[in-house]
N, C-alpha and C positions, 0 to 999 in steps of 0.2 A: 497080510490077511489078519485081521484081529480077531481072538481068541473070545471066546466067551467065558463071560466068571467062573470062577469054581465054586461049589457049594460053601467052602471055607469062606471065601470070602465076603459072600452075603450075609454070613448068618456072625456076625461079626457082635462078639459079646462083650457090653458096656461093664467097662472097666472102674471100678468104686476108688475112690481119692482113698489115698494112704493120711493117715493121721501127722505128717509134718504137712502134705500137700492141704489140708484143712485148718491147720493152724496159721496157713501162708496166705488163707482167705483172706484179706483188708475187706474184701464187701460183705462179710458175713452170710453171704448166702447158705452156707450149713455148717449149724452147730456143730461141736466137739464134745460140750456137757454131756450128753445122753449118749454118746458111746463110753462115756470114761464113769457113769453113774455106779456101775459092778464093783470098779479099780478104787472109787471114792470110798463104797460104803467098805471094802474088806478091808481097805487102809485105816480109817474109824477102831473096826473092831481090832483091830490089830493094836492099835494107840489102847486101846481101851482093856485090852488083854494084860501089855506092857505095865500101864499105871498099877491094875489087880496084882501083879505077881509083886510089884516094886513094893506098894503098901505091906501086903502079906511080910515079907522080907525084911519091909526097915520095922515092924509091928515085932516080929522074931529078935529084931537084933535088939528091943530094948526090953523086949522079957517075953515070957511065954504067955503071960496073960495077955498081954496085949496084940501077941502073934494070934493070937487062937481070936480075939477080938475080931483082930484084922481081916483073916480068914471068914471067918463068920458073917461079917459086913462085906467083903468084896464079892460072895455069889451073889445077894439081891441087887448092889451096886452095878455090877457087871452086868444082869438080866434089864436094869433099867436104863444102862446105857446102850444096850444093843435094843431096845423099841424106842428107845431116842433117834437113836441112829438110823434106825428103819423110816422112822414116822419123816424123817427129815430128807432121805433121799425118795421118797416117794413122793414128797412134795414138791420135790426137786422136778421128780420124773412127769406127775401133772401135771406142772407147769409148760415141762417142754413140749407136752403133747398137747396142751389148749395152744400154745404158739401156734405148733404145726397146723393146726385146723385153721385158726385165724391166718393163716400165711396162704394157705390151701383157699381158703373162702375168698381172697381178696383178690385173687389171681385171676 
């Protein structure tokens, strides 16, 4: 006598690809940029934080005047690097989302 389903097993919830299983895509059917656009831009400003402290630092070690220079120029530096960096992953991100529409529309 065969059993009837359980409610479990109807209601059976679609499982999201893990990020190796997306990198393992050859047919490219779903991008990886646009989950990894967060991971991109904090790694940027992190690069960007790095260089700021590094100048400050070698600016100190060759005299005070030119530490306090340093300093002085790496906050606007650093403010213009971080709407670089924005402007750049946003375009990133527009881009991926005109794809998806044109992917969507063809289909």
């Amino acid at each position: 006598m065969a059993t009837a389903p359980s409610y479990v097993e109807q209601q059976a919830i679609p499982r999201e690809d893990t990020l190796i299983e997306r990198l393992m895509d050859f047919s490219f059917e779903r991008l990886v940029t646009p989950r990894m656009l967060k991971l991109l831009y904090s790694v940027h400003l992190l690069i960007g934080l790095i260089a700021s402290v590094w100048f400050v630092f070698s600016g100190f070690q060759a005299s005070t005047s030119n530490g306090l220079l340093a300093l002085i120029l790496s906050v606007p530096a650093m403010l213009l690097w971080i709407v670089y960096c924005r402007i750049v992953v946003e375009l990133l991100a527009a881009v991926f989302r005109a794809a998806a529409v044109i992917t969507n529309s063809q289909v």
